[in-house]
BAFI-3210 file (N, C-alpha, C; in Angstrom, 3 decimals, decimal comma, padded with zeros to 6 digits):
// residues 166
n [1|2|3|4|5|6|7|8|9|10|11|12|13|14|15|16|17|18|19|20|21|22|23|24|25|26|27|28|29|30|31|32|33|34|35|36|37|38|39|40|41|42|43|44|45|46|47|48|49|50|51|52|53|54|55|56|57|58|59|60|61|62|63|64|65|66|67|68|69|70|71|72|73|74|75|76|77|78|79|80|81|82|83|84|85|86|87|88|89|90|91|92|93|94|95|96|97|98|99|100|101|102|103|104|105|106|107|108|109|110|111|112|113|114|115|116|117|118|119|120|121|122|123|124|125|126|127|128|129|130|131|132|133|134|135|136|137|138|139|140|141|142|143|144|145|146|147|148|149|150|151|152|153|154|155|156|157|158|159|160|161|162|163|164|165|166]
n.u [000,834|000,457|-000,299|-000,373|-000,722|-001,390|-001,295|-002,415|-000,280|-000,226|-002,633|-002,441|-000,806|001,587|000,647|-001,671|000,150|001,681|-000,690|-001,730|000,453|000,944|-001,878|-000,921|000,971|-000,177|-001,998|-000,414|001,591|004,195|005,898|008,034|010,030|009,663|009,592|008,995|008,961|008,503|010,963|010,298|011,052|009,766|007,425|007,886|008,902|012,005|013,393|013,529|013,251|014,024|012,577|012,684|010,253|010,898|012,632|012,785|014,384|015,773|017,230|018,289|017,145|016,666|017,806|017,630|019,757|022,387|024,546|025,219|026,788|024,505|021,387|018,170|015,545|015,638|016,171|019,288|020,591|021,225|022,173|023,469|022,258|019,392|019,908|020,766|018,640|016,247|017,129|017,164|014,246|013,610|014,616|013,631|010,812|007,620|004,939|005,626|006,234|006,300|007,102|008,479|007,554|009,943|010,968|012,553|013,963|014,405|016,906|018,639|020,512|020,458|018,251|016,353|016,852|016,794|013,984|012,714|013,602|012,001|009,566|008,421|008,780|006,956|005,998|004,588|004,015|003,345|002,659|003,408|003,257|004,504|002,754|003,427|004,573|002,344|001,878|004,195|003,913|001,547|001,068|002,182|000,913|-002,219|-003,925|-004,684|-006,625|-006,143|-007,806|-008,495|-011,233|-011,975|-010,517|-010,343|-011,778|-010,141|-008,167|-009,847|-010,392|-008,099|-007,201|-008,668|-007,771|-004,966|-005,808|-007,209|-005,548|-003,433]
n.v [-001,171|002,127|005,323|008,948|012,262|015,480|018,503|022,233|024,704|024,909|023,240|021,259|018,256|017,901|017,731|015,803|013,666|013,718|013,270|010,813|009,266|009,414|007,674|005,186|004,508|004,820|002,241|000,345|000,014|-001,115|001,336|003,491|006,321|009,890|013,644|016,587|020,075|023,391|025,740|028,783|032,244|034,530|034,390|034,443|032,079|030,273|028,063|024,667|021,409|018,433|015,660|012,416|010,125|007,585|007,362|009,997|011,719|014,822|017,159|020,317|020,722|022,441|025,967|029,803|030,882|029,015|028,936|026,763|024,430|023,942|025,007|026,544|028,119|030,646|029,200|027,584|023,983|021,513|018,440|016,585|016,488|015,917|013,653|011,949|010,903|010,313|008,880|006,090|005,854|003,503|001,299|-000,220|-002,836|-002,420|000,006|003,142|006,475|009,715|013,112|015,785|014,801|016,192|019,340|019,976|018,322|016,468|017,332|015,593|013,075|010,608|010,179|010,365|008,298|005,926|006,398|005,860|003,423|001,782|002,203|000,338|-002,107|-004,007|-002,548|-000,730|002,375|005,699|009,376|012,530|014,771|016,684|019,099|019,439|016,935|014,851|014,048|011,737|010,098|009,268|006,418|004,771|004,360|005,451|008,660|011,596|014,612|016,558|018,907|022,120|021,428|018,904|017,384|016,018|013,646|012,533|011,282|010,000|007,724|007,134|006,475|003,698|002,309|001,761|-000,336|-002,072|-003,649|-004,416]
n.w [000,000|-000,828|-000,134|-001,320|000,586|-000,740|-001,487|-000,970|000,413|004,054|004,402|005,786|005,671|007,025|009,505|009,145|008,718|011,202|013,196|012,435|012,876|015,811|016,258|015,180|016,744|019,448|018,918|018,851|016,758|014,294|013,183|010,949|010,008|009,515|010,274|008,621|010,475|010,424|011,529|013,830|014,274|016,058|014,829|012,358|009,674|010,252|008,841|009,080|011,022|011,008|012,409|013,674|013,603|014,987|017,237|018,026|017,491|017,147|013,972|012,455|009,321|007,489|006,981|007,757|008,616|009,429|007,691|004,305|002,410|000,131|-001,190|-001,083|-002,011|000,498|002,245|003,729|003,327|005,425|003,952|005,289|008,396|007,535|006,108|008,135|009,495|007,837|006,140|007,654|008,019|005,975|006,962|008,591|010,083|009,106|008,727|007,011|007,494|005,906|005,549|004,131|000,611|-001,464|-003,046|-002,227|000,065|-001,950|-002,598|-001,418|-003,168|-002,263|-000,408|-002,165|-004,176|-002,577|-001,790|-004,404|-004,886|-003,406|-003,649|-005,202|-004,245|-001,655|000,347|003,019|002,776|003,868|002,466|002,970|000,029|-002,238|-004,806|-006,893|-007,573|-008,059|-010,253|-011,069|-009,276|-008,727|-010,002|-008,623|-006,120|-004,169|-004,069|-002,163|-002,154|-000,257|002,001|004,468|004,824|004,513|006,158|008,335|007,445|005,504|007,041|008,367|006,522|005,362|007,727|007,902|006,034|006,337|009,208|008,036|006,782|008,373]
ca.u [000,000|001,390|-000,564|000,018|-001,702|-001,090|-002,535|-001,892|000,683|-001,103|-003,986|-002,245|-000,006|002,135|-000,497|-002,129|001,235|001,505|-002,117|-001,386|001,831|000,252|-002,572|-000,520|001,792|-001,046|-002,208|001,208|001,591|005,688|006,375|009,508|010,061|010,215|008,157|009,673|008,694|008,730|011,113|009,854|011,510|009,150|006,534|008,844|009,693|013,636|014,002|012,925|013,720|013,947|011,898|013,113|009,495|010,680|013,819|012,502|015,533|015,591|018,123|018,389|017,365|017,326|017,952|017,899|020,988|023,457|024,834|025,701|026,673|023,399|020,907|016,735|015,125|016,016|016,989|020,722|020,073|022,393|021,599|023,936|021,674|018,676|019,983|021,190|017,269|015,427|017,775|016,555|013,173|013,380|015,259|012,938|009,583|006,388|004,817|006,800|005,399|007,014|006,531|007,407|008,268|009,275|012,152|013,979|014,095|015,165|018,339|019,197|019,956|020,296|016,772|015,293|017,100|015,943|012,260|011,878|013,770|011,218|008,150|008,586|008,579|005,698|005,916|003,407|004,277|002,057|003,660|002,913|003,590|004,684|001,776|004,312|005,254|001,427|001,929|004,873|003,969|000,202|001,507|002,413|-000,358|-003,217|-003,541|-005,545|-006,329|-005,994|-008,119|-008,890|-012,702|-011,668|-009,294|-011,497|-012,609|-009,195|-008,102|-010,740|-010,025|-006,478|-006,646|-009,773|-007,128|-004,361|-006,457|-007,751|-004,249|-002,804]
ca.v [000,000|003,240|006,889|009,766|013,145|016,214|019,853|023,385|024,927|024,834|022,649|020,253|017,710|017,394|018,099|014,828|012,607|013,722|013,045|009,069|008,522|009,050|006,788|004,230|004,250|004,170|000,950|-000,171|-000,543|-000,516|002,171|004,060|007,763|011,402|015,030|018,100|020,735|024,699|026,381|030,142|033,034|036,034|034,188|034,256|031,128|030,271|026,828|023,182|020,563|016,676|014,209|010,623|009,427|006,536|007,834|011,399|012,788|015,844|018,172|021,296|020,672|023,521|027,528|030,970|031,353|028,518|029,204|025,438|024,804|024,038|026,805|026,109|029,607|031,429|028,587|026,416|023,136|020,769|017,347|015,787|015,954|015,309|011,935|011,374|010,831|010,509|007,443|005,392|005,012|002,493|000,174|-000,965|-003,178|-001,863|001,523|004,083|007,690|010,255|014,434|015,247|014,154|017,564|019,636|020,435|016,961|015,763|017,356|014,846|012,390|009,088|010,064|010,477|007,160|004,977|006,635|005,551|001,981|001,462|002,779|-000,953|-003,354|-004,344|-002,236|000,502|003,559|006,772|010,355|013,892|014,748|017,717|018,755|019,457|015,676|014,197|013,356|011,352|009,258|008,325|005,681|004,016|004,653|006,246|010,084|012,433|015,975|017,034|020,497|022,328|020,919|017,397|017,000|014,630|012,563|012,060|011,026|008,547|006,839|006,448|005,116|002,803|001,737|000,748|-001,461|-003,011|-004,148|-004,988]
ca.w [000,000|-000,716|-000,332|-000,868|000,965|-001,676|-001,339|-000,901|001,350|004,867|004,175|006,945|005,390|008,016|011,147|009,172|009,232|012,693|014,250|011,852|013,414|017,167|016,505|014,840|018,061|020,045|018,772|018,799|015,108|014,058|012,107|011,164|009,572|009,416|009,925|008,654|011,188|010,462|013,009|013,703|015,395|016,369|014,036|010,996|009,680|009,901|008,670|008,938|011,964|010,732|013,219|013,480|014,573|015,766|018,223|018,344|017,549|016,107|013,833|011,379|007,466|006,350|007,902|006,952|009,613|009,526|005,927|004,057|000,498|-000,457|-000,799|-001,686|-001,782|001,400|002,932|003,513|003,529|006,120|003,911|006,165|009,537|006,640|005,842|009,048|009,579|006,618|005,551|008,683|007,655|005,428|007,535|009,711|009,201|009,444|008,117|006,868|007,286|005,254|005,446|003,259|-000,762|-001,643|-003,691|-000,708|000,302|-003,410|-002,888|-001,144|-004,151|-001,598|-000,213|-003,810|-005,082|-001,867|-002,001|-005,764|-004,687|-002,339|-004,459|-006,041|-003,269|-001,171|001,300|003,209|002,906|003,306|002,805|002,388|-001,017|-003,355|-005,437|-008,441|-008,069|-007,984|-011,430|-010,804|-008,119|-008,466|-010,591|-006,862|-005,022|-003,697|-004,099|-001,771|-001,789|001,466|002,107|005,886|004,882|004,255|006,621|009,248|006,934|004,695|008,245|008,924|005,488|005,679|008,829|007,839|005,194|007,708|009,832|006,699|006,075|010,023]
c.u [000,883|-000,020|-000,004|-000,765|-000,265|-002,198|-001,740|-001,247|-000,651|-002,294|-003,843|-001,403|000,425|001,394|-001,092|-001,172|001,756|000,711|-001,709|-000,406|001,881|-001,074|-002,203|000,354|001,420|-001,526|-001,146|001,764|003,168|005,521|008,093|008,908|009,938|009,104|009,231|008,576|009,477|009,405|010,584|010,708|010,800|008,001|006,849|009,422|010,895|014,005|013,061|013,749|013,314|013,783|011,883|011,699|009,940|011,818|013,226|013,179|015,457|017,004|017,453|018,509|017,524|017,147|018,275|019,425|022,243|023,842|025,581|025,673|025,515|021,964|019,445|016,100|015,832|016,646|018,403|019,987|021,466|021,235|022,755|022,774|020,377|018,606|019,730|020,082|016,785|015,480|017,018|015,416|012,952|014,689|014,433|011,838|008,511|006,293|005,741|005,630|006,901|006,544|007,873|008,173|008,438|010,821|013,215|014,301|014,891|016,304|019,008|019,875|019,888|018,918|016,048|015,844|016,219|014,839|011,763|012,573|012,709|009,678|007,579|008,605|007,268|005,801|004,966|004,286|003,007|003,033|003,131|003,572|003,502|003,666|002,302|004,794|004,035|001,706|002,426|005,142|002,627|-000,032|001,703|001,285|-001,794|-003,093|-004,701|-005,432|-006,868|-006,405|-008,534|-010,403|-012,252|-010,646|-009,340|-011,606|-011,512|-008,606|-008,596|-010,622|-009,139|-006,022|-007,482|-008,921|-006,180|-004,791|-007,245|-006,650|-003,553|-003,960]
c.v [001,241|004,628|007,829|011,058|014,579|017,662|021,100|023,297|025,220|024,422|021,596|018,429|017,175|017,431|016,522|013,576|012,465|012,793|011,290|008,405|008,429|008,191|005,732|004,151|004,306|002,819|000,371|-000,663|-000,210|000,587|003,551|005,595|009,150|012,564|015,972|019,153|022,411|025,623|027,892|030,930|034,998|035,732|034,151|033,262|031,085|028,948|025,530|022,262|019,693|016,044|012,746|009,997|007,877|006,467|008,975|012,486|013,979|016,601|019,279|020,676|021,404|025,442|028,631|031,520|030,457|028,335|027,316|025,656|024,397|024,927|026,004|027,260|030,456|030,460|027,664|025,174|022,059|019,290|016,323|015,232|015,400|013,742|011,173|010,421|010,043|008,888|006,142|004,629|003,881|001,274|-000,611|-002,333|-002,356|-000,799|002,841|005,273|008,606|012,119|015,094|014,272|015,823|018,078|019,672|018,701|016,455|016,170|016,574|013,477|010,762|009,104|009,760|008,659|005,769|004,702|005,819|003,848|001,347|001,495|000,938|-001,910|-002,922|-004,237|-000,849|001,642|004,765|008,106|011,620|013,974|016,141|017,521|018,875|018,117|014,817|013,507|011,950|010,123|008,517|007,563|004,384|003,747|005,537|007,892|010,493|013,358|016,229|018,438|020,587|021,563|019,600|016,559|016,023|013,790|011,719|011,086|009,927|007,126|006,655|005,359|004,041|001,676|000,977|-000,699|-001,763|-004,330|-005,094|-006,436]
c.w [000,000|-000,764|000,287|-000,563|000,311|-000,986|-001,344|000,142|002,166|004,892|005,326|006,691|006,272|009,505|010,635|009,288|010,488|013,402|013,584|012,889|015,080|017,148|016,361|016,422|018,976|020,298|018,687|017,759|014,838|013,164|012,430|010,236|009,852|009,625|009,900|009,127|010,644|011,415|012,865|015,056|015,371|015,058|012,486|010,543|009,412|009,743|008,757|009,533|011,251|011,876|013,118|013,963|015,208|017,466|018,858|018,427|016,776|015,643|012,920|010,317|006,962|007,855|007,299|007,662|009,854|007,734|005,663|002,285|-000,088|000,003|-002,043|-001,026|-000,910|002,358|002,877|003,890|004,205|005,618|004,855|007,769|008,698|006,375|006,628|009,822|008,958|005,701|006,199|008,491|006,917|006,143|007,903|009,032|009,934|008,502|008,049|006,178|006,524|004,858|005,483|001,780|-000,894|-002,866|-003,505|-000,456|-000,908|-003,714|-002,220|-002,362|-003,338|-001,057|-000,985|-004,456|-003,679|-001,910|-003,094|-005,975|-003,990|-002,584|-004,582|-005,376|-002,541|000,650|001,345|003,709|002,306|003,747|002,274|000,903|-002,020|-004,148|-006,702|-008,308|-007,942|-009,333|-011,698|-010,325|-008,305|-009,481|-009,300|-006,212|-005,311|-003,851|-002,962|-001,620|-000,762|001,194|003,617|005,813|005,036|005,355|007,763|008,604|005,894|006,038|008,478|007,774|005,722|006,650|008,897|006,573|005,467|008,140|009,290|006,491|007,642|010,697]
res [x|x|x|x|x|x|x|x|x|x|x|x|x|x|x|x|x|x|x|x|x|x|x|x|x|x|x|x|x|x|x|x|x|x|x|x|x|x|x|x|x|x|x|x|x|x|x|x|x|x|x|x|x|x|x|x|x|x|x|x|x|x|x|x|x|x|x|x|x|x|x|x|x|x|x|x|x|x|x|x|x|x|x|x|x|x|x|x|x|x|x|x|x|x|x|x|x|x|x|x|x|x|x|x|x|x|x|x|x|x|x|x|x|x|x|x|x|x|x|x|x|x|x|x|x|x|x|x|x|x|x|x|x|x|x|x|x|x|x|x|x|x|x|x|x|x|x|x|x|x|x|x|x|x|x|x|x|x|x|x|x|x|x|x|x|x]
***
């Protein structure tokens, strides 16, 4: 099983791979992977923290303040602590959450070559997803557009899709 949840910026992407990845670890379901988190200073965003959900470790992906040789709009991007993460997920067994698929992310090229190794085996993976890469991908999987209206009920499917499968 693979989906993926697609939409506009702030429609909740990652608030929905979140709220998944505490019910699944509720029910005590394995799962491994990642949430890129918005850091803010004085309500201004300055970057993007990488979340190991399964450790809880966290580092810097990207920052408007620690300068790195790679550079995605306003922000540097440290794909070193990125990997350091990001790589992980597909080790494990079980569900593999993923927030997100994105541009920034695809500079990684060992993230982007694992992701699309992994597309192809018969494994569950569900992941936020670039809406410039829907095309791309819903070849794999499932697609959903994720909107603030929909966002209960994309929710209740997904996870009615899960414990279909467990």
């Amino acid at each position: 099983m693979k989906i993926f949840v697609t939409g506009n910026p702030g429609c909740g992407k990652t608030t929905l791979i979140k709220e998944i990845a505490t019910s699944l670890k509720e029910s005590n379901i394995s799962l491994s992977g990642f949430i890129t988190e918005a850091t803010k200073k004085a309500n201004i965003r300055t970057g993007f923290e990488i979340l190991d959900l399964k450790t809880s470790e966290k580092k810097v992906f990207a920052s408007t303040e620690n300068v790195t040789q790679h550079r995605f709009g306003k922000y540097y991007l440290n794909i070193s602590n990125f990997e350091s993460i990001a790589l992980k997920a597909f080790e494990g067994q079980g569900l593999i959450l993923i927030d997100e698929i994105g541009k920034m992310e695809f500079y990684s090229t060992k993230f982007k070559s694992l992701l699309l190794e992994n597309l192809s085996k018969d494994i569950n993976i569900i992941a936020a997803l670039h809406r410039d890469f829907v095309n791309d991908f819903k070849k794999y999987g499932k697609v959903f557009y994720l909107t603030r209206e929909n966002f209960e009920n994309t929710k209740k499917e997904i996870l009615k899709i899960i414990s279909s499968l467990i």
